[in-house]
N, C-alpha and C positions, 0 to 999 in steps of 0.2 A: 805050600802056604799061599802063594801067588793066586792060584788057580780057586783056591776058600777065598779069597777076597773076591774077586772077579765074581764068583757066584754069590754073594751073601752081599754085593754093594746094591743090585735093585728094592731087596729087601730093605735093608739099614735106608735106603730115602724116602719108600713108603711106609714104613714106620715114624719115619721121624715128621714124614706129611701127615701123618694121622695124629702125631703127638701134638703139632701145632693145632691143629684144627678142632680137636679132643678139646682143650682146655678155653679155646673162645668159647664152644657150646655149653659147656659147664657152666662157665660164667654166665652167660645167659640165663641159662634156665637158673640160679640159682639168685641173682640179683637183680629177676625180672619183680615189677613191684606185686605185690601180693591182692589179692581182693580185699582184705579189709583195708590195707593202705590206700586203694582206689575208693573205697565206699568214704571214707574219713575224710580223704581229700574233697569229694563231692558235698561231702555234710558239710564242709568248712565255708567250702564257696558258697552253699545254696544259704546261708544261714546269714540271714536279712540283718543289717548292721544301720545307723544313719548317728552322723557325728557332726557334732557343730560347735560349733563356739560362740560363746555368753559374750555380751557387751563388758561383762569384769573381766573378764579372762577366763572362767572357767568355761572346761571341754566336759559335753557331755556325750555321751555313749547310749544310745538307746536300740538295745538286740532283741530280737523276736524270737520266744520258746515257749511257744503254747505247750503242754502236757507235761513237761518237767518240772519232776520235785525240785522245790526250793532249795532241798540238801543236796542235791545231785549236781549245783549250778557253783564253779570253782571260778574266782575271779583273783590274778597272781600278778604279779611285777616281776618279772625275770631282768637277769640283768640286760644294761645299756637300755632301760626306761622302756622294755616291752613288756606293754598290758595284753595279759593273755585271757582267753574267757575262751570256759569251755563249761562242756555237760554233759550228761546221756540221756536224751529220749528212750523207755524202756518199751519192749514191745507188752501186751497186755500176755500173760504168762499160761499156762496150760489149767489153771484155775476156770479160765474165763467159762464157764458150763452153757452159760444163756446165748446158742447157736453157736455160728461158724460163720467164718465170714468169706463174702461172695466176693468182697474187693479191700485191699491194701493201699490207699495210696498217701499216705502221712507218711512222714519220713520219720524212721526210726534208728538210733544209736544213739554212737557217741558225734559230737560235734566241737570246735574250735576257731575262734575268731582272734586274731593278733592284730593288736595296735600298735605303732611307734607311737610313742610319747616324746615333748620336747624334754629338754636340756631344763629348763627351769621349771618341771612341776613339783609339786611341795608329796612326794611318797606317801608320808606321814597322814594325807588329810584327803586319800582316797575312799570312795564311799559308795556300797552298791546298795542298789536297792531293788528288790522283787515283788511286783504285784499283778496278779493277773493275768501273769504269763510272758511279761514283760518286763527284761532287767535294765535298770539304770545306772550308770556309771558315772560318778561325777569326780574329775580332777581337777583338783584345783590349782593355780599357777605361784608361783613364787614372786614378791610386788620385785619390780627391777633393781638392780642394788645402784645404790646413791652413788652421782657420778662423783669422782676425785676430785678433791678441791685443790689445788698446787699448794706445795706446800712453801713456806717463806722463808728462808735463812739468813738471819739477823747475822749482816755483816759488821764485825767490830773493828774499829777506828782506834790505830794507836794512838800515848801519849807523845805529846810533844816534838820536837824533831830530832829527838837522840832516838833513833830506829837504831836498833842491834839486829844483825841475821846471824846465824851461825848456820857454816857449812863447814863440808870436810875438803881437806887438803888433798894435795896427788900421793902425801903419806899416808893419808888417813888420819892425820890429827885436825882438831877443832880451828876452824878459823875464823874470827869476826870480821865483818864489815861494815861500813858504817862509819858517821859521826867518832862515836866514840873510840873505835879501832884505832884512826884516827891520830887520834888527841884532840881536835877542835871541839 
């Protein structure tokens, strides 16, 4: 039995080298990012954005999407106040009969731009608009909430100088003090 181990332990370490080395490459190749995930990322960054903010408060959004339908053009609020804008440029479809084309260089698919939004915009009175090829986003802010006023507590003045307190005893029975306890 001695002599099966002695032979079979070079084996059992390059097997167990190739087991490790087996599943980093796996993993690689299986959780390398994909070409459309690269293409998307590229649509996302190349997709021309300019934001600013109004003397009121509101933040306007203005994204550039020449050739996209209007229906095609998705503007969301995800949670924690992220404004998301996204769309698909579609390529022109196997329809197209009048030639071939000698050169490609519009950028076609899908695309997405991500805003953070602040803490105080009003969700409710978000508003896009498309014209032209050209979408607008306008949010508006929430007016600041009214700072606290301190509030006052009406402190009351007993009568006279017969002041009664009542506390507890080391038995736990009622004890007065005071004037009247007393006698005087």
């Amino acid at each position: 039995m001695d002599v099966m181990m002695g032979i079979d332990e070079p084996i059992f370490s390059t097997i167990q080298q190739l087991m490790d080395v087996v599943p980093e490459e796996f993993e690689k190749m299986f959780n390398a990012p994909t070409r459309a995930y690269v293409r998307d990322r590229k649509a996302m960054a190349n997709t021309p954005m300019d934001v600013k903010e109004l003397p009121d408060g509101r933040i306007v959004l203005t994204v550039d999407m020449p050739g996209v339908i209007a229906n095609e053009v998705k503007v969301q609020v995800e949670d924690n106040n992220l404004l998301v804008i996204s769309g698909e440029r579609k390529r022109p479809g196997e329809e197209d009969k009048e030639g071939k084309y000698l050169r490609m260089e519009r950028r076609m698919g899908k695309f997405m731009r991500k805003f953070p939004l602040p803490d105080n915009v009003n969700l409710d009175s978000i508003s896009a608009d498309y014209k032209d090829g050209v979408l607008t986003v306008t949010v508006e802010k929430l007016p600041p909430p009214e700072p606290k006023k301190p509030r006052t507590v009406e402190v009351k003045i007993g009568s006279g100088s017969g002041v009664t307190s009542t506390s507890a005893g080391a038995g736990g029975e009622k004890v007065e003090t005071g004037e009247k306890a007393h006698g005087k």
